[in-house]
C-alpha positions as CSV (number, residue, x, y, z in Angstrom):
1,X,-0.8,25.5,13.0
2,X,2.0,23.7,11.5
3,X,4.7,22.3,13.5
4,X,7.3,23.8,11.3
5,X,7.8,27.5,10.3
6,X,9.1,28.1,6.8
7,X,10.8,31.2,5.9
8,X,11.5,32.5,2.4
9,X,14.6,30.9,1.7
10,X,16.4,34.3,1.1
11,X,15.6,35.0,4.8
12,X,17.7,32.5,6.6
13,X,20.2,29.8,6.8
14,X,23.1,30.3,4.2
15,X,20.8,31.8,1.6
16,X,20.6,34.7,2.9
17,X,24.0,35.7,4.3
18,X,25.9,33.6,1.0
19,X,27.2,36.6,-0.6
20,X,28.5,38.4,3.1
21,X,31.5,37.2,5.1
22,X,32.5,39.4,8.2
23,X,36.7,39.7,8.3
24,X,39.0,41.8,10.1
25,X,42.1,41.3,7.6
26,X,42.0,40.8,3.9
27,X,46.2,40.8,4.3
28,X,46.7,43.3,1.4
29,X,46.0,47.4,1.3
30,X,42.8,48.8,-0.5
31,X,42.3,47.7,-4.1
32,X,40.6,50.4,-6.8
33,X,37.7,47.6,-7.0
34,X,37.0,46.9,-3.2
35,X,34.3,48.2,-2.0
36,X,34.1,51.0,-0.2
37,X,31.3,51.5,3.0
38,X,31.9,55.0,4.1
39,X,30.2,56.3,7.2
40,X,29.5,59.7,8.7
41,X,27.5,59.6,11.7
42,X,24.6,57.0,11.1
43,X,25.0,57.6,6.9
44,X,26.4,55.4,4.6
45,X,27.6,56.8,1.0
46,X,26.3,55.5,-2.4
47,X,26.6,56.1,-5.6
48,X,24.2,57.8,-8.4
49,X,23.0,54.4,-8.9
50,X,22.3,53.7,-5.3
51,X,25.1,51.2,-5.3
52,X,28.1,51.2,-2.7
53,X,31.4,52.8,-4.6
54,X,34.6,51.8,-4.9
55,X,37.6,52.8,-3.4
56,X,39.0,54.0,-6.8
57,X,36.0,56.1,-7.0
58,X,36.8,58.0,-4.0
59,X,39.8,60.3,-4.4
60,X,39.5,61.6,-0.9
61,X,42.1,60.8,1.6
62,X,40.6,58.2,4.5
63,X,41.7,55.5,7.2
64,X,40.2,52.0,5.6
65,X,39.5,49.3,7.8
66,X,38.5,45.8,6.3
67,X,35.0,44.7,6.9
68,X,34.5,41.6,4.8
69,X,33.9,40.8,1.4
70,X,30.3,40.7,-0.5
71,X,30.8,38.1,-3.6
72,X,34.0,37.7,-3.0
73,X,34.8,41.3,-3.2
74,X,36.8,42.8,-0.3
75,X,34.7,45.4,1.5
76,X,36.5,48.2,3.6
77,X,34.8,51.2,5.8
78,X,35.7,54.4,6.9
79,X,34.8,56.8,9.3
80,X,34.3,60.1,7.6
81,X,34.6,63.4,9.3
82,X,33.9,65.7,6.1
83,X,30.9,64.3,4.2
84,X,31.5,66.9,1.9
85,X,34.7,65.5,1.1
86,X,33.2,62.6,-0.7
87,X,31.0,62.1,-3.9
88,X,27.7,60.5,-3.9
89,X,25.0,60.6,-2.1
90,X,24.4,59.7,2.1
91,X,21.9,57.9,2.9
92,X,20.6,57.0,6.5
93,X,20.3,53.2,7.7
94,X,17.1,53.3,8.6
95,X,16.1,53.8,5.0
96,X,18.9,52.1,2.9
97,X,18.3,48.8,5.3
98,X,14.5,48.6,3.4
99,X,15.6,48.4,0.3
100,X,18.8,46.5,0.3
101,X,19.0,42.6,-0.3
102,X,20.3,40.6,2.9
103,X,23.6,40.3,1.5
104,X,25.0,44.1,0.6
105,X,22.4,45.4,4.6
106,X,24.6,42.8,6.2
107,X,27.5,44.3,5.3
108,X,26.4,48.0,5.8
109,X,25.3,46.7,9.3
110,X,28.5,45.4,9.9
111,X,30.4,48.8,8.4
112,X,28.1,51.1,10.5
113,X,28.9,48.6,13.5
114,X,33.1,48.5,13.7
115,X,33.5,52.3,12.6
116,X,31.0,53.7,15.8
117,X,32.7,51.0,17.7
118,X,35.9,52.4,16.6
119,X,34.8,56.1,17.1
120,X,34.1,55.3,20.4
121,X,36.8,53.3,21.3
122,X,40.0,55.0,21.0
123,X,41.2,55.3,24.4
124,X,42.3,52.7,27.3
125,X,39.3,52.4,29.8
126,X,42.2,51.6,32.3
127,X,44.9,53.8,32.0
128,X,43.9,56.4,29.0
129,X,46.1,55.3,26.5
130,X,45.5,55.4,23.5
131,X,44.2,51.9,22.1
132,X,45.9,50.5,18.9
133,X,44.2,47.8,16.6
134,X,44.6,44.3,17.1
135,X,46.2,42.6,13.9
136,X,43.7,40.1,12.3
137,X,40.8,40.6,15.0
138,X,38.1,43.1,15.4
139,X,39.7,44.6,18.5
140,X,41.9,47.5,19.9
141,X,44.6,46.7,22.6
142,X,46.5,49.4,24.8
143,X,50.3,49.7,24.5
144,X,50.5,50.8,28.0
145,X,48.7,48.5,29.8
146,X,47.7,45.5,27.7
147,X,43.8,45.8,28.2
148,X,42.3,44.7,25.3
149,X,39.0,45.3,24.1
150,X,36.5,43.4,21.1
151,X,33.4,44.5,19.3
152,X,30.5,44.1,21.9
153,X,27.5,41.8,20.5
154,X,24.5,43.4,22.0
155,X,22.0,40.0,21.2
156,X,17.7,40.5,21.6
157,X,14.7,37.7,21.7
158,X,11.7,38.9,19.9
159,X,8.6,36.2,20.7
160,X,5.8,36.0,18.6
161,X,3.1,34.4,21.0
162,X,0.4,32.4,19.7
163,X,-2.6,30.7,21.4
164,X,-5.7,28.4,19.9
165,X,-8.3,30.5,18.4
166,X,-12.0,30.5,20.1
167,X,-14.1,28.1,19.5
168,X,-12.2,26.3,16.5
169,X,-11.6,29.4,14.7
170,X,-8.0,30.4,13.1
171,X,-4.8,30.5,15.9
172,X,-3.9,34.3,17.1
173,X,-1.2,36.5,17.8
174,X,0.0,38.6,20.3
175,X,1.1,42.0,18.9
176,X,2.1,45.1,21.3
177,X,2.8,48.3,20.9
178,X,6.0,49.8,22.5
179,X,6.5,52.9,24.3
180,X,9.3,54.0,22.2
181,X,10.8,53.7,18.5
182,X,8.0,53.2,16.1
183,X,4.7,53.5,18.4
184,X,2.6,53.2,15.7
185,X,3.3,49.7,14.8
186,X,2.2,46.4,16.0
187,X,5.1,44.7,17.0
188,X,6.4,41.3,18.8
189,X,7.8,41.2,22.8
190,X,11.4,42.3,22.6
191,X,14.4,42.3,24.6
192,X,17.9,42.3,25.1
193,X,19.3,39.1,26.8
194,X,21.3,39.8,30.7
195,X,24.6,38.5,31.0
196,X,24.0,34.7,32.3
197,X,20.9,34.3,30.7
198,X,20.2,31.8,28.0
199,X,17.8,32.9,24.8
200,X,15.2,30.7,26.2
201,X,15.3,32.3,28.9
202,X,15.5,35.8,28.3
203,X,12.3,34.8,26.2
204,X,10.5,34.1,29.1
205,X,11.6,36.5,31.4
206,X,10.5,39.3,28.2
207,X,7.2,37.7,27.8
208,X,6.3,37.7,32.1
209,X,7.7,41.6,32.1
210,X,5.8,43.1,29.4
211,X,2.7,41.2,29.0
212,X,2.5,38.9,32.5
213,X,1.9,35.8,30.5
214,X,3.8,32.4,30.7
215,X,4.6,30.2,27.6
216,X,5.8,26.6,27.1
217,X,9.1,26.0,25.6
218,X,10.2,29.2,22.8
219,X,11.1,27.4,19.4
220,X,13.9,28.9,17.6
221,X,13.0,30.1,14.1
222,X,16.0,33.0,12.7
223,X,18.2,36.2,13.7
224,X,18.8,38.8,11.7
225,X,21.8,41.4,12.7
226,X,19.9,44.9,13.8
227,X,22.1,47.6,13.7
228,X,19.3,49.9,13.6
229,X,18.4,49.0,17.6
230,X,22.3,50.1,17.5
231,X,25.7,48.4,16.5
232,X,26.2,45.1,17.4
233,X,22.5,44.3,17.8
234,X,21.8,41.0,17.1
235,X,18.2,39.6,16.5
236,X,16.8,36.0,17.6
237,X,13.6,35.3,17.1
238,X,11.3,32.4,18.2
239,X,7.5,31.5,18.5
240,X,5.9,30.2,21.7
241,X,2.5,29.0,22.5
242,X,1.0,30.8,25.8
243,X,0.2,28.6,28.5
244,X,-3.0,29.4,29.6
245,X,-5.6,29.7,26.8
246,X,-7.7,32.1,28.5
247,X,-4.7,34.3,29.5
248,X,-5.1,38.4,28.3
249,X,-1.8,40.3,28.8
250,X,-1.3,42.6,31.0
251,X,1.0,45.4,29.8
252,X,4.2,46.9,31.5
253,X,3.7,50.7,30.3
254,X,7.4,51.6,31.1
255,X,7.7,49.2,27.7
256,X,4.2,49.2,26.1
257,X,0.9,51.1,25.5
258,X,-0.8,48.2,24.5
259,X,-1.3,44.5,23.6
260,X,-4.1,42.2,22.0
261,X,-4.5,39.0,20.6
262,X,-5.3,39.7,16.6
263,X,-6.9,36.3,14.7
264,X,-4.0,35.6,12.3
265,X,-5.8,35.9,9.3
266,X,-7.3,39.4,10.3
267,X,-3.2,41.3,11.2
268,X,-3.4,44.9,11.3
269,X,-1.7,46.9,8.5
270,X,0.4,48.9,11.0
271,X,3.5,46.0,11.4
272,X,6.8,46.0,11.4
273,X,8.9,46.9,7.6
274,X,9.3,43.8,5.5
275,X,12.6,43.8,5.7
276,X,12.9,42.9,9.4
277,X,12.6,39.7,11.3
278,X,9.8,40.5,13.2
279,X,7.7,41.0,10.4
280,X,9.6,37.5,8.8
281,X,7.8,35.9,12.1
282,X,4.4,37.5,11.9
283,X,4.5,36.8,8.3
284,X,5.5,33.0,8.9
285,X,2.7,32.1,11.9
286,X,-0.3,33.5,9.8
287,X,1.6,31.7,6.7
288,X,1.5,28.4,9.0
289,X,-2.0,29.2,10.5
């Protein structure tokens, strides 16, 4: 296996985020040719065309809160109590994420993050206030009280774990099968990083839990933002090499149903979408094999 994992250059690094910048303040009201991410529940609204609209398109009363820009554009969202109110069609993020570039699903990610934030933030923890927005910053402060409160980043490891094939044959992989979400796939270790923990480690302490193995130093390929694991979620992903050769896992089943080592040039057909990092790092270590 090569020392060095190579992803499609539309997958990572500045290629593909280039046409998405996050901002909280785009010091002007609406324009008629921002774009507009509207969001009702865990829908987003597009056009006939399958295209995000434009705020002139909408003729419908709603709150806008800037988002960032895609291109260059300015991008605002809304939190939309009538869906009815609104042309177009809604479309779940679960399905508009797989056919989106990285670009425009960053920016939905980000839109579907800061209006459930929003929608669940709008009173003081503290003192029940009501919490006002925070001018130039992702945040909501309380009048009363001063308590002030930003956009959680919720941030997860995913680990795909490699060891030396049998007797000089390809390298394999460790895929598993969770307990929840998508049960039919085979998947990568996950899991969210504990306040005081590094990435590294959170990698470790992942791999011991749900499969009772022990790997040398995780290398640090991508990320990916994942609002589908819920807003906020951000993905890092790295490869390891098990320490012990001979080593079969030994599954948690609060997390997993199953895990084996597949040769990787003989991967199942049941991964993840390829659209997600974890498939980006399967797809990279049989790439590298």
């Amino acid at each position: 296996m090569t020392d060095r994992l190579d992803l499609p250059s539309s997958r990572n690094g500045a290629a593909g985020r280039a046409g998405f910048l996050p901002a909280a303040d785009h010091g002007r009201p609406p324009h008629p040719d921002d774009l507009a991410l509207a969001v009702a529940g865990r829908k987003l609204l597009t056009g006939p065309d399958g295209r995000f609209p434009r705020i002139g398109e909408l003729t419908a009363a709603v709150d806008w809160v800037p988002v960032g820009t895609l291109d260059g554009v300015p991008a605002w969202a809304a939190d939309v109590a009538d869906p009815t109110a609104l042309p177009g069609r809604w479309r779940g993020w679960r399905g508009l994420a797989a056919e989106l570039p990285a670009a425009p699903a960053d920016l939905a990610g980000r839109a579907l993050a800061v209006v459930t934030w929003r929608h669940t933030h709008r009173w003081c923890g503290a003192c029940r206030a009501e919490l006002t927005d925070v001018p130039g910053e992702t945040g909501r402060r309380c009048p009363a009280c001063g308590l002030t409160t930003f956009l959680p980043l919720s941030v997860a490891v995913l680990v795909a774990i490699t060891r030396p094939g049998p007797t000089g044959g390809p390298d394999e992989l460790l895929l598993v099968r969770h307990a929840y979400g998508p049960t039919g796939l085979w998947a990568l270790v996950a899991g969210f990083v504990e306040a005081g923990e590094s990435l590294e480690a959170a990698a470790h302490r992942e791999v011991a839990e749900e499969v009772g193995l022990t790997i040398g130093r995780p290398t640090y390929v991508d990320s990916q933002p994942w609002a589908m694991s819920g807003p906020g979620t951000l993905l890092a992903g790295f490869t390891a090499t098990v320490t012990d050769p001979a080593a079969e896992p030994v599954v948690d089943p609060r997390e997993l149903t199953e895990a084996r080592w597949f040769p990787v040039d003989a991967l199942p057909a049941e991964l993840p979408p390829a659209y997600s990092l974890s498939r980006w790092l399967v797809d990279a270590v049989a790439a590298g094999g």
